[in-house]
PDB file of N, CA, C and O in Angstrom:
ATOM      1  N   UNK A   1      92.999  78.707  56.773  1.00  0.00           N
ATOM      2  CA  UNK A   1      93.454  79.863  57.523  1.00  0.00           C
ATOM      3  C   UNK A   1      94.849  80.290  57.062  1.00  0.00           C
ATOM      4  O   UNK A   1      95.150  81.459  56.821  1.00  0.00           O
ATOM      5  N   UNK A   2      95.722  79.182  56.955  1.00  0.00           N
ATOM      6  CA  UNK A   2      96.898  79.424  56.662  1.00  0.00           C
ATOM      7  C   UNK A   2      97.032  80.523  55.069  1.00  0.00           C
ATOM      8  O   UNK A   2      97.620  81.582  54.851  1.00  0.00           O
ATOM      9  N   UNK A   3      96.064  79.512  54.113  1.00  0.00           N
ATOM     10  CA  UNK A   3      95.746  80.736  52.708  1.00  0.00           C
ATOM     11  C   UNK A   3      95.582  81.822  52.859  1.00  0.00           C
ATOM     12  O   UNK A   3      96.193  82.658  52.195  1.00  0.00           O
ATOM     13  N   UNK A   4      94.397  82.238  54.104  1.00  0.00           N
ATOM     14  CA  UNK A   4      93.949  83.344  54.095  1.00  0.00           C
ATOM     15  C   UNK A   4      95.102  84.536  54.594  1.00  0.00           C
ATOM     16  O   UNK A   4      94.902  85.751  54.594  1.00  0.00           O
ATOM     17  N   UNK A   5      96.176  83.932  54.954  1.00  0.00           N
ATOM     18  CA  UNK A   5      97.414  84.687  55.670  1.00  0.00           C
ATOM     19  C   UNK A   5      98.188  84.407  54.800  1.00  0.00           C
ATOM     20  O   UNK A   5      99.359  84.777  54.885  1.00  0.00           O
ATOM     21  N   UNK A   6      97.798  83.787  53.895  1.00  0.00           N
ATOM     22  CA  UNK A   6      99.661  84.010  52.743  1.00  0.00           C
ATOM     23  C   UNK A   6     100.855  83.193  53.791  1.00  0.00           C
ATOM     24  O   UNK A   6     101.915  83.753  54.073  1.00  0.00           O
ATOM     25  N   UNK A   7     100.496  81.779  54.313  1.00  0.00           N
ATOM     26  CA  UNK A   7     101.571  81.346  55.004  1.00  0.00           C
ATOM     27  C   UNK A   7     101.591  79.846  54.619  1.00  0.00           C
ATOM     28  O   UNK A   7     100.563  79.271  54.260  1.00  0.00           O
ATOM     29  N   UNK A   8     103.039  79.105  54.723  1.00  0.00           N
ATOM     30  CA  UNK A   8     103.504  78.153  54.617  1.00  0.00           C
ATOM     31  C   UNK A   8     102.780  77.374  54.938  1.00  0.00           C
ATOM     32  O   UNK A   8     102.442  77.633  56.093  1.00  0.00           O
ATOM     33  N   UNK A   9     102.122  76.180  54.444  1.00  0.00           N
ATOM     34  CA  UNK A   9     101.151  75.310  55.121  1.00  0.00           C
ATOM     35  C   UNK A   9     101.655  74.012  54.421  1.00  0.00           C
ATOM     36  O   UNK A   9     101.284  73.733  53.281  1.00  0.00           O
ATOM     37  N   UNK A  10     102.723  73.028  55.313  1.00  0.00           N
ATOM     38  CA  UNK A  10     103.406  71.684  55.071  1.00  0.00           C
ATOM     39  C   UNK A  10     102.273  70.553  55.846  1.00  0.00           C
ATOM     40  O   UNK A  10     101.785  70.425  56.969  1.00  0.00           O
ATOM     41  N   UNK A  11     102.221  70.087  54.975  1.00  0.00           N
ATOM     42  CA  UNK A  11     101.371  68.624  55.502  1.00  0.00           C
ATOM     43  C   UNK A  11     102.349  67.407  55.406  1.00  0.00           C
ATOM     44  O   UNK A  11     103.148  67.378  54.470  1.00  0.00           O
ATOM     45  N   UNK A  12     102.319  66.243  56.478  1.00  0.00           N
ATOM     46  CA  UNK A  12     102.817  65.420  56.613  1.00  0.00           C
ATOM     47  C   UNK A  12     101.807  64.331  57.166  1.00  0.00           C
ATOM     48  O   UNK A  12     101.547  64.437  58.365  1.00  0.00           O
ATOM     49  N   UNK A  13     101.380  63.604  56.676  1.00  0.00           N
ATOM     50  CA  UNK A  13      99.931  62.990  56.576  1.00  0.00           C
ATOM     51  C   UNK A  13     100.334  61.548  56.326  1.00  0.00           C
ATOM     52  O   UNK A  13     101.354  61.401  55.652  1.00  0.00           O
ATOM     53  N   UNK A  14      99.642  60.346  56.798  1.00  0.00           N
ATOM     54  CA  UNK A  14      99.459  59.663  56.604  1.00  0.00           C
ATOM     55  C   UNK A  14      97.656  58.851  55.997  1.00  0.00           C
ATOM     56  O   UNK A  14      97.337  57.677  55.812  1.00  0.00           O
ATOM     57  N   UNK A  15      97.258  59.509  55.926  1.00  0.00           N
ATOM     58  CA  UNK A  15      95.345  60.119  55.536  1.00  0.00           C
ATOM     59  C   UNK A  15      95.722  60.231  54.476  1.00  0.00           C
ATOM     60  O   UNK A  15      96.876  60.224  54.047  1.00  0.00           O
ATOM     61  N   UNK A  16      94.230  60.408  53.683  1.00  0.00           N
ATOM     62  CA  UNK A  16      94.073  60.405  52.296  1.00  0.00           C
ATOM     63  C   UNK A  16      94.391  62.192  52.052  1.00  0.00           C
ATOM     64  O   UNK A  16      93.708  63.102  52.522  1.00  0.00           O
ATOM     65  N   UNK A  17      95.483  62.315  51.283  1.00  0.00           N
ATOM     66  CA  UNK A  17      96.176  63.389  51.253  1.00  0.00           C
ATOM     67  C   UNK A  17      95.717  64.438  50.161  1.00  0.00           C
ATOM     68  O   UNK A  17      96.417  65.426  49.940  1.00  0.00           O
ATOM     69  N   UNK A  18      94.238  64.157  49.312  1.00  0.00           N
ATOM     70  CA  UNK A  18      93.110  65.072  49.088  1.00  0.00           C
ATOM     71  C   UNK A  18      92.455  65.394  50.068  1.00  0.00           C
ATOM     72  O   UNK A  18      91.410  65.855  49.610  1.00  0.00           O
ATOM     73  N   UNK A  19      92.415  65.451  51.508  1.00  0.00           N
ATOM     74  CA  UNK A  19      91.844  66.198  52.266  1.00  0.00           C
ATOM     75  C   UNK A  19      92.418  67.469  52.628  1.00  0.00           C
ATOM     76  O   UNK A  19      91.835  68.273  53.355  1.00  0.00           O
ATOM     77  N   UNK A  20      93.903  67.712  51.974  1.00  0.00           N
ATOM     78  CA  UNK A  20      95.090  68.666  52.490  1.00  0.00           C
ATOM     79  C   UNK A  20      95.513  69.656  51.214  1.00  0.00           C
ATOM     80  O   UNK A  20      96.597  70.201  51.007  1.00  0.00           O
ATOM     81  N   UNK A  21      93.950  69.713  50.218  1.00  0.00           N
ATOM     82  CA  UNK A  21      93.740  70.137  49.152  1.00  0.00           C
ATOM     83  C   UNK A  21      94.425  71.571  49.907  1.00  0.00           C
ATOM     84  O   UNK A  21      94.458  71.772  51.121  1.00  0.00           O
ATOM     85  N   UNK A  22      95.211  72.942  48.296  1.00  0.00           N
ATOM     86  CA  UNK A  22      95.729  73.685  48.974  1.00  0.00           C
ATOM     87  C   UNK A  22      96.761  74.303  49.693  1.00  0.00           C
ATOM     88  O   UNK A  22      97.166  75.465  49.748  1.00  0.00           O
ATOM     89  N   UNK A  23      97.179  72.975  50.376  1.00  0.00           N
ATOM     90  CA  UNK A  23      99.048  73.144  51.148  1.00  0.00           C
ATOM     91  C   UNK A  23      99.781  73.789  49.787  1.00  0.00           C
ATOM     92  O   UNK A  23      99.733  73.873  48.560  1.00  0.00           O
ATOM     93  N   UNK A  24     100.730  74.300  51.400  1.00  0.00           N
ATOM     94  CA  UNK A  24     102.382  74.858  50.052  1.00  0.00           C
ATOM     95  C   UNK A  24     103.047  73.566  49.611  1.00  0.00           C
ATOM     96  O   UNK A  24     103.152  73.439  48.391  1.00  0.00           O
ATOM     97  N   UNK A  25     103.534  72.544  50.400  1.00  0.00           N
ATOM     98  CA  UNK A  25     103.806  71.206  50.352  1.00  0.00           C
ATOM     99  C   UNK A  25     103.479  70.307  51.235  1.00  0.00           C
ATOM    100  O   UNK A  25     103.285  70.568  52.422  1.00  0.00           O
ATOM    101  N   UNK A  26     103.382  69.033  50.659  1.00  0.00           N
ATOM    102  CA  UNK A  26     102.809  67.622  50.978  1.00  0.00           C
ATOM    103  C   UNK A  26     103.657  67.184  51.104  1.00  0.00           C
ATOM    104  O   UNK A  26     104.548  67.639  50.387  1.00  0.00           O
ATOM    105  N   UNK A  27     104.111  65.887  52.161  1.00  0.00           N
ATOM    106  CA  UNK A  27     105.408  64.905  52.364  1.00  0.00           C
ATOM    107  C   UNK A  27     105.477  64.329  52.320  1.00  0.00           C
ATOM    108  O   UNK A  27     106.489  64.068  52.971  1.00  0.00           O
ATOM    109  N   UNK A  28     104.732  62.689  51.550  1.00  0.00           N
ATOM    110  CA  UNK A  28     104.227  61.679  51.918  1.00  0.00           C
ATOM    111  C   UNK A  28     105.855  61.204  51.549  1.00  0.00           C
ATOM    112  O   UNK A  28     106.714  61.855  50.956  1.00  0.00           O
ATOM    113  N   UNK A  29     105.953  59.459  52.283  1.00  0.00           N
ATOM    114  CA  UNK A  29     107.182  58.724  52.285  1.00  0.00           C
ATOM    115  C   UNK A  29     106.069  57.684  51.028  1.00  0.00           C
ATOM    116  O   UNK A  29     104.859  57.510  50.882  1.00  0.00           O
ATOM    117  N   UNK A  30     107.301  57.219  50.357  1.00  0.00           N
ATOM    118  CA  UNK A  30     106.450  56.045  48.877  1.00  0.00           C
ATOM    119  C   UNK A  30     105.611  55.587  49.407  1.00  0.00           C
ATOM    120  O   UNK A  30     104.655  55.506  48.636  1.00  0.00           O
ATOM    121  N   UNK A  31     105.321  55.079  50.676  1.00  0.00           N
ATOM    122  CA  UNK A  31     104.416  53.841  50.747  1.00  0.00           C
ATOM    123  C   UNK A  31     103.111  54.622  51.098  1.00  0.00           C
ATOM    124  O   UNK A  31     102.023  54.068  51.258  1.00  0.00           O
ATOM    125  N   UNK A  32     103.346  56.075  51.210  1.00  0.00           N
ATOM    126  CA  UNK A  32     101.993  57.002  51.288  1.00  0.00           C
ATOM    127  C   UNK A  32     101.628  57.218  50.242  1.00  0.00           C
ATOM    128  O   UNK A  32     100.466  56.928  49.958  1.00  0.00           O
ATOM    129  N   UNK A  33     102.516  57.831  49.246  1.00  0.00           N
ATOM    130  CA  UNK A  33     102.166  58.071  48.208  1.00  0.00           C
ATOM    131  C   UNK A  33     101.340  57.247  47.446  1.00  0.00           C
ATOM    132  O   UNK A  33     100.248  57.591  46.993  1.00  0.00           O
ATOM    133  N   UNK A  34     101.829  56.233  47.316  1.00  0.00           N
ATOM    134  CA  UNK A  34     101.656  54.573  46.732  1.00  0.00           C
ATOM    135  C   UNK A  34     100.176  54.635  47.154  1.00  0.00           C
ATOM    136  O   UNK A  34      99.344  54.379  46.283  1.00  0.00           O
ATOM    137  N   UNK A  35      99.885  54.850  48.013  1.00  0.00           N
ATOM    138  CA  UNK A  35      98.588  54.183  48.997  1.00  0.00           C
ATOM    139  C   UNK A  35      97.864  55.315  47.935  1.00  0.00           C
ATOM    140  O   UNK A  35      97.071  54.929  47.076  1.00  0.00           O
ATOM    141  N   UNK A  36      98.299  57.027  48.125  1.00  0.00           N
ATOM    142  CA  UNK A  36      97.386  57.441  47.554  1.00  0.00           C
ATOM    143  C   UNK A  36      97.258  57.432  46.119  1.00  0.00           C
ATOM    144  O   UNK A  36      96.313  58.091  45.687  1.00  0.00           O
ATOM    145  N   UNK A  37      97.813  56.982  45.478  1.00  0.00           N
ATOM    146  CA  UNK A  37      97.959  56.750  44.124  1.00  0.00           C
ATOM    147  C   UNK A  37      96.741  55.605  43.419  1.00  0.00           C
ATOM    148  O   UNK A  37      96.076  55.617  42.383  1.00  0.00           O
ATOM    149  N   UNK A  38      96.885  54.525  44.745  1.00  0.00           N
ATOM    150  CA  UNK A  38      96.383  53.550  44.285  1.00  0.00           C
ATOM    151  C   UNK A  38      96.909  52.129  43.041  1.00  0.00           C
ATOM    152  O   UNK A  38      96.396  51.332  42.255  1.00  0.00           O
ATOM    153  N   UNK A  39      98.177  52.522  43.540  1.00  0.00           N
ATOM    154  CA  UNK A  39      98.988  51.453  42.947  1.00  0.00           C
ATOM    155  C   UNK A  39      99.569  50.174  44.083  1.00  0.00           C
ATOM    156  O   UNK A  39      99.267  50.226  45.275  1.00  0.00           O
ATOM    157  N   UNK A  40     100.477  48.997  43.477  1.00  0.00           N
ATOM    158  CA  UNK A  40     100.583  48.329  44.227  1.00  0.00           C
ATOM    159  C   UNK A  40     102.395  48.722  44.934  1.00  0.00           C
ATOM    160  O   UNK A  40     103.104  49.527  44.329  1.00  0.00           O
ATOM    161  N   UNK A  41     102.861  48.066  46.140  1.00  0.00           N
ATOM    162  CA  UNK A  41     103.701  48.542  46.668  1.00  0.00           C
ATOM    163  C   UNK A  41     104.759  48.485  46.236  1.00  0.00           C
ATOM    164  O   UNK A  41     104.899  47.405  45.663  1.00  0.00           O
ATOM    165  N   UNK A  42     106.197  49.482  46.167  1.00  0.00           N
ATOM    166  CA  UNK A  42     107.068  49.384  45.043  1.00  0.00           C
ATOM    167  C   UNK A  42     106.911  49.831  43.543  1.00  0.00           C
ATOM    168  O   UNK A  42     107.772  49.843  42.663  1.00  0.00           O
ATOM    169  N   UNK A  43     105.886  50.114  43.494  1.00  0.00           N
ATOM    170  CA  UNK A  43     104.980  50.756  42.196  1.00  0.00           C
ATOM    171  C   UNK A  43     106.419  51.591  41.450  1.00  0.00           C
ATOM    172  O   UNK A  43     106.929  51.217  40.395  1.00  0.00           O
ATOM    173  N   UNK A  44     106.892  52.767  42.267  1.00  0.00           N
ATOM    174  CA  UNK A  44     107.005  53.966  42.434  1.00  0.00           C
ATOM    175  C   UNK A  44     108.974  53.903  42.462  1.00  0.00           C
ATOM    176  O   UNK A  44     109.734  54.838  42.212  1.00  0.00           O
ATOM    177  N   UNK A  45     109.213  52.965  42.717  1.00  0.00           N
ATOM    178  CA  UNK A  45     110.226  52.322  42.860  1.00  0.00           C
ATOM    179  C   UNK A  45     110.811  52.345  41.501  1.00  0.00           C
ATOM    180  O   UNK A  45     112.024  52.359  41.288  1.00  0.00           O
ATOM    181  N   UNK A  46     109.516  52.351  40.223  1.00  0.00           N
ATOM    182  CA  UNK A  46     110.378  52.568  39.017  1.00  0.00           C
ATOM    183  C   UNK A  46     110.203  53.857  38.713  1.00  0.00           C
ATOM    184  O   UNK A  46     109.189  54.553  38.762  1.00  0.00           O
ATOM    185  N   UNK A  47     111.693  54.189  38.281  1.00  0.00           N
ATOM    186  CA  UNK A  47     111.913  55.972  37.941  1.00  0.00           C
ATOM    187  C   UNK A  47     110.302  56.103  36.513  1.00  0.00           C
ATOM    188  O   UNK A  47     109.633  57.105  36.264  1.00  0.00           O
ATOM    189  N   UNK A  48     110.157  54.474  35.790  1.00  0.00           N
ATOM    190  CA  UNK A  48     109.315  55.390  34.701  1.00  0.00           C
ATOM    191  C   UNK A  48     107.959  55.441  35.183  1.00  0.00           C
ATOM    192  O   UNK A  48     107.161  56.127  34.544  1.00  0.00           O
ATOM    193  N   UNK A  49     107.602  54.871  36.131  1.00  0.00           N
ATOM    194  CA  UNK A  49     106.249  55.281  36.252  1.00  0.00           C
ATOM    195  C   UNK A  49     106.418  56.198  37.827  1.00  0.00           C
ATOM    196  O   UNK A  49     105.413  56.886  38.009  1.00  0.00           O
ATOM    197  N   UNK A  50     107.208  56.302  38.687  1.00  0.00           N
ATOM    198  CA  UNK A  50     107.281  57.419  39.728  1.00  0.00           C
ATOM    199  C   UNK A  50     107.020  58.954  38.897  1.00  0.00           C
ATOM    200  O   UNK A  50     105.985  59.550  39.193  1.00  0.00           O
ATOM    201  N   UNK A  51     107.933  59.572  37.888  1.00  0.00           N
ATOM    202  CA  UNK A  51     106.671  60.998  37.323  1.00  0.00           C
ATOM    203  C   UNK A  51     105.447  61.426  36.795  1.00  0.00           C
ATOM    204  O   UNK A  51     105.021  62.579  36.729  1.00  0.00           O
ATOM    205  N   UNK A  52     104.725  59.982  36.286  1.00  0.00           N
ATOM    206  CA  UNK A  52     103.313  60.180  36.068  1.00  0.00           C
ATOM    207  C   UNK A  52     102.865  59.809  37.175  1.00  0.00           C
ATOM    208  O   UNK A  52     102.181  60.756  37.562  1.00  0.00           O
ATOM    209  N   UNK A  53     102.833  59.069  37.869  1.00  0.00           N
ATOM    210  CA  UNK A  53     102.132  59.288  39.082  1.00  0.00           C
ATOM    211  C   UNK A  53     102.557  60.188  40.249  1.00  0.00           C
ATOM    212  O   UNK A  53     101.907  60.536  41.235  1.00  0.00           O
ATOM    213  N   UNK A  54     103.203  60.335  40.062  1.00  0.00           N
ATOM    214  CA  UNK A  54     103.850  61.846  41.381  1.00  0.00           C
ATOM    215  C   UNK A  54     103.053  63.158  41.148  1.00  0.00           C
ATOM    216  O   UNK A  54     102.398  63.830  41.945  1.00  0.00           O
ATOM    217  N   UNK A  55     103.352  63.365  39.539  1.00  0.00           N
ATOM    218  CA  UNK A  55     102.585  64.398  38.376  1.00  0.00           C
ATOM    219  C   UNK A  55     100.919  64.429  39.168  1.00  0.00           C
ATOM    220  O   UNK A  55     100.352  65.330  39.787  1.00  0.00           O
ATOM    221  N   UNK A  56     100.471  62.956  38.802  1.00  0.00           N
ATOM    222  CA  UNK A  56      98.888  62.996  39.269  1.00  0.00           C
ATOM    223  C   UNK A  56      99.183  63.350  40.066  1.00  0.00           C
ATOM    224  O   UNK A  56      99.136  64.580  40.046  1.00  0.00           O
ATOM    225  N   UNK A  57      99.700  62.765  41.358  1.00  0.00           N
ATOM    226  CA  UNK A  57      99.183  63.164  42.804  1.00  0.00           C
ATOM    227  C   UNK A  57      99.473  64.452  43.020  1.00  0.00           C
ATOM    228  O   UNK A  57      99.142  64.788  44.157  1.00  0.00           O
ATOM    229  N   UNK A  58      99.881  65.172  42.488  1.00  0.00           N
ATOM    230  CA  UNK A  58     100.411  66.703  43.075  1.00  0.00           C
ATOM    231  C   UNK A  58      98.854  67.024  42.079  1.00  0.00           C
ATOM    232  O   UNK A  58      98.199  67.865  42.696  1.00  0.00           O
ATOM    233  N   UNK A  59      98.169  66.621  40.842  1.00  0.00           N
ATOM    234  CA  UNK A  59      97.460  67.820  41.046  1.00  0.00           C
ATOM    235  C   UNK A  59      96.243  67.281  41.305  1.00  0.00           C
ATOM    236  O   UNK A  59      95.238  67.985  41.202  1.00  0.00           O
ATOM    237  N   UNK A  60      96.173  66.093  41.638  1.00  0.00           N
ATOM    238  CA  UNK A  60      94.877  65.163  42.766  1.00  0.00           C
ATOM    239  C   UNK A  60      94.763  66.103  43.613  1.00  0.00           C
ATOM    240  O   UNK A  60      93.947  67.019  43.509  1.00  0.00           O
ATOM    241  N   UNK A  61      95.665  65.944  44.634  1.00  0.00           N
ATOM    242  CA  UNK A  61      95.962  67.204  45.798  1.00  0.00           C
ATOM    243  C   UNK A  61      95.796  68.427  45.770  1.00  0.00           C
ATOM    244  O   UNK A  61      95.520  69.158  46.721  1.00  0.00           O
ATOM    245  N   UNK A  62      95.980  68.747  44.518  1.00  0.00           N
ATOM    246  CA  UNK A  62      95.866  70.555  44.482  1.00  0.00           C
ATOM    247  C   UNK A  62      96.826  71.523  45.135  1.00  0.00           C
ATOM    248  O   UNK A  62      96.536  72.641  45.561  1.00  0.00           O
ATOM    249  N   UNK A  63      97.804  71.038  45.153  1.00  0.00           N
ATOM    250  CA  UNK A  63      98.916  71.535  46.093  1.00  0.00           C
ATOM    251  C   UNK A  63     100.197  72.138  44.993  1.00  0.00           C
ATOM    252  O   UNK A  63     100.624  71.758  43.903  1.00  0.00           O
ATOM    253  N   UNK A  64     100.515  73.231  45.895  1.00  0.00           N
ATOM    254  CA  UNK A  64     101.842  73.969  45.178  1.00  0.00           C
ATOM    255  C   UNK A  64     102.935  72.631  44.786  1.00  0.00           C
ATOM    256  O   UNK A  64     103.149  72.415  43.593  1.00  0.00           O
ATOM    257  N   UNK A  65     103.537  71.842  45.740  1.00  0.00           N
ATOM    258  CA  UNK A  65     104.938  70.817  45.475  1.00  0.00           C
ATOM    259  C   UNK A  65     104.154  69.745  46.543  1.00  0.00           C
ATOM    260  O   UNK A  65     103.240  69.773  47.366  1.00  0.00           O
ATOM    261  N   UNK A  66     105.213  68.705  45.924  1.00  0.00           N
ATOM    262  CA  UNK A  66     105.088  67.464  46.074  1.00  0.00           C
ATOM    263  C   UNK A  66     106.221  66.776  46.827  1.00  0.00           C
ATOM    264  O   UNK A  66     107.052  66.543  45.949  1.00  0.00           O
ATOM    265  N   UNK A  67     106.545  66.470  47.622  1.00  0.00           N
ATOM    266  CA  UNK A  67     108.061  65.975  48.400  1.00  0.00           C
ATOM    267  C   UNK A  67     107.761  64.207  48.459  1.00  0.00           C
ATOM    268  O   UNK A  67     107.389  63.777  49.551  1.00  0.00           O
ATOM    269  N   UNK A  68     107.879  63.465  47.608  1.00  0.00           N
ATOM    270  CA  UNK A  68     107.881  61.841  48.237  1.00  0.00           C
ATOM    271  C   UNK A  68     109.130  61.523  48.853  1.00  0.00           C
ATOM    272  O   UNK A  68     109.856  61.253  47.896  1.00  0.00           O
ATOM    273  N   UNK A  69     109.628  61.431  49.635  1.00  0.00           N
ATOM    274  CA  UNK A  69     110.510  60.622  50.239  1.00  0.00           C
ATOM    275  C   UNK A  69     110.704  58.920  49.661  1.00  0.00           C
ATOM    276  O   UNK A  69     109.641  58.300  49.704  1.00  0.00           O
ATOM    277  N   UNK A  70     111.653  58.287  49.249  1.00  0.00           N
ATOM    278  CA  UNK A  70     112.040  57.254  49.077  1.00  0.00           C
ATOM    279  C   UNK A  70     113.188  56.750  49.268  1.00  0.00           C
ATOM    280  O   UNK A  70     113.941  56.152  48.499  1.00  0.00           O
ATOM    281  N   UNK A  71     113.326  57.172  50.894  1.00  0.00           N
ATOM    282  CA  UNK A  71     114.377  55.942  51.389  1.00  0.00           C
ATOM    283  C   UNK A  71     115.579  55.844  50.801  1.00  0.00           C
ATOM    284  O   UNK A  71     116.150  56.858  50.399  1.00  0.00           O
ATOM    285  N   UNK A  72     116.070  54.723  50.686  1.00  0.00           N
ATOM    286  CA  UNK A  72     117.910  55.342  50.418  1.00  0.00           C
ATOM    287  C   UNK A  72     117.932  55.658  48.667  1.00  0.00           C
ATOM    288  O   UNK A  72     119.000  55.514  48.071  1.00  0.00           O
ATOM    289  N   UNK A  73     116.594  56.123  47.861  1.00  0.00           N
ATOM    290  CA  UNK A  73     116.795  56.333  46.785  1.00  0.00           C
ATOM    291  C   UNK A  73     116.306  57.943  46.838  1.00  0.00           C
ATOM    292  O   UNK A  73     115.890  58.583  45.872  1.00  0.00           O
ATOM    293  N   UNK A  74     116.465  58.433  48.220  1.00  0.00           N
ATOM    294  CA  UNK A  74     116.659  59.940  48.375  1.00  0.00           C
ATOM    295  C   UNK A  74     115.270  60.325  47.742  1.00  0.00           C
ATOM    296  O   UNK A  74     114.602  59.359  47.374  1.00  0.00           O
ATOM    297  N   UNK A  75     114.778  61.443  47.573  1.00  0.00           N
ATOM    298  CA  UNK A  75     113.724  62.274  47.296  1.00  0.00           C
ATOM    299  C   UNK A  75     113.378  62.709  45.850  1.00  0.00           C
ATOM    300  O   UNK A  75     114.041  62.636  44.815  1.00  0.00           O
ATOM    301  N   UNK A  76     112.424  63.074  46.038  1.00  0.00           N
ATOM    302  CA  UNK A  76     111.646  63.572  44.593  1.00  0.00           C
ATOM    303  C   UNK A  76     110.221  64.412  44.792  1.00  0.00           C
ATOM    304  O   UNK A  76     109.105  64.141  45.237  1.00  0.00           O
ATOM    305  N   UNK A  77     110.968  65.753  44.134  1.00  0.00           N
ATOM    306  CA  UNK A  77     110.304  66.838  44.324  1.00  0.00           C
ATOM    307  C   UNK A  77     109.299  67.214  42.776  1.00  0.00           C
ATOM    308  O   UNK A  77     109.778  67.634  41.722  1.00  0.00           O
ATOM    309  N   UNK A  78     108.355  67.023  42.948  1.00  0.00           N
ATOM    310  CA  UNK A  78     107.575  68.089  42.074  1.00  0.00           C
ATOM    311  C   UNK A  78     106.385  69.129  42.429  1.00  0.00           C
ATOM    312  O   UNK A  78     105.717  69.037  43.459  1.00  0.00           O
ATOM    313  N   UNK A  79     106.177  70.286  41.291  1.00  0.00           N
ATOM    314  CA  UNK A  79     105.805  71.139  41.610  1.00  0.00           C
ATOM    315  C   UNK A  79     105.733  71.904  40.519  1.00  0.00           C
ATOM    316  O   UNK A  79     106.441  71.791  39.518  1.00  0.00           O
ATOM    317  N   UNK A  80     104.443  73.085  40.799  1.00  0.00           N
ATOM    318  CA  UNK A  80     104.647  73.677  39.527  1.00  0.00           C
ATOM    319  C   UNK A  80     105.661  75.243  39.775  1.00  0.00           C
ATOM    320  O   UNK A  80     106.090  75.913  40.714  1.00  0.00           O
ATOM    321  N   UNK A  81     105.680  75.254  37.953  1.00  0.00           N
ATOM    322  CA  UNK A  81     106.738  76.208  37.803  1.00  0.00           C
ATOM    323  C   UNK A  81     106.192  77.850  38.594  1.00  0.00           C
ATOM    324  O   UNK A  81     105.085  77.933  39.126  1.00  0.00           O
ATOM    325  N   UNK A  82     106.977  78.809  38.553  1.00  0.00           N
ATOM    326  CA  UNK A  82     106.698  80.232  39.815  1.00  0.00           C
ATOM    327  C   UNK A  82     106.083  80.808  38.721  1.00  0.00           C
ATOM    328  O   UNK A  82     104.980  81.350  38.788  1.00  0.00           O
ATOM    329  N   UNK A  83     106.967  80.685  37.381  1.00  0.00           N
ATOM    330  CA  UNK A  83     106.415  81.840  36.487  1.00  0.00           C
ATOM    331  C   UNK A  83     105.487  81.519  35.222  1.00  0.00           C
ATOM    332  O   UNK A  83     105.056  82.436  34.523  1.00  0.00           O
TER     333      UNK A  83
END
């Protein structure tokens, strides 16, 4: 519904976050992400494998951006480019 109106549609999910195929942005905190990734915990924790898997999950999801939250190592946004 939200598509069909051209409006902001933020998911904050703890669920398997391919059901929220679509959103403008997704919010998961690491240990969501992690879960949906299918890695083990702390995975994500390393900067070299947190952008290939962030990468997947944003287009697992099908979603405009990607917001993981990670705790006192602050956030990480991806998304694709406007133009």
């Amino acid at each position: 519904l939200a598509q069909d109106h051209n409006l902001v549609w933020t998911v904050d999910s703890q669920q398997d976050l391919r059901q929220f195929a679509g959103a403008t942005i997704v919010t998961p905190n690491q240990p969501e992400a992690e879960l949906n990734c299918g890695v083990e915990p702390n995975t994500l924790s390393n900067p070299a494998l947190l952008r290939p898997y962030g990468t997947g999950l944003l287009e697992a999801i099908q979603t405009m951006s990607l917001l993981i939250t990670r705790g006192s190592d602050g956030m990480t946004l991806f998304g694709h480019p406007l133009c």
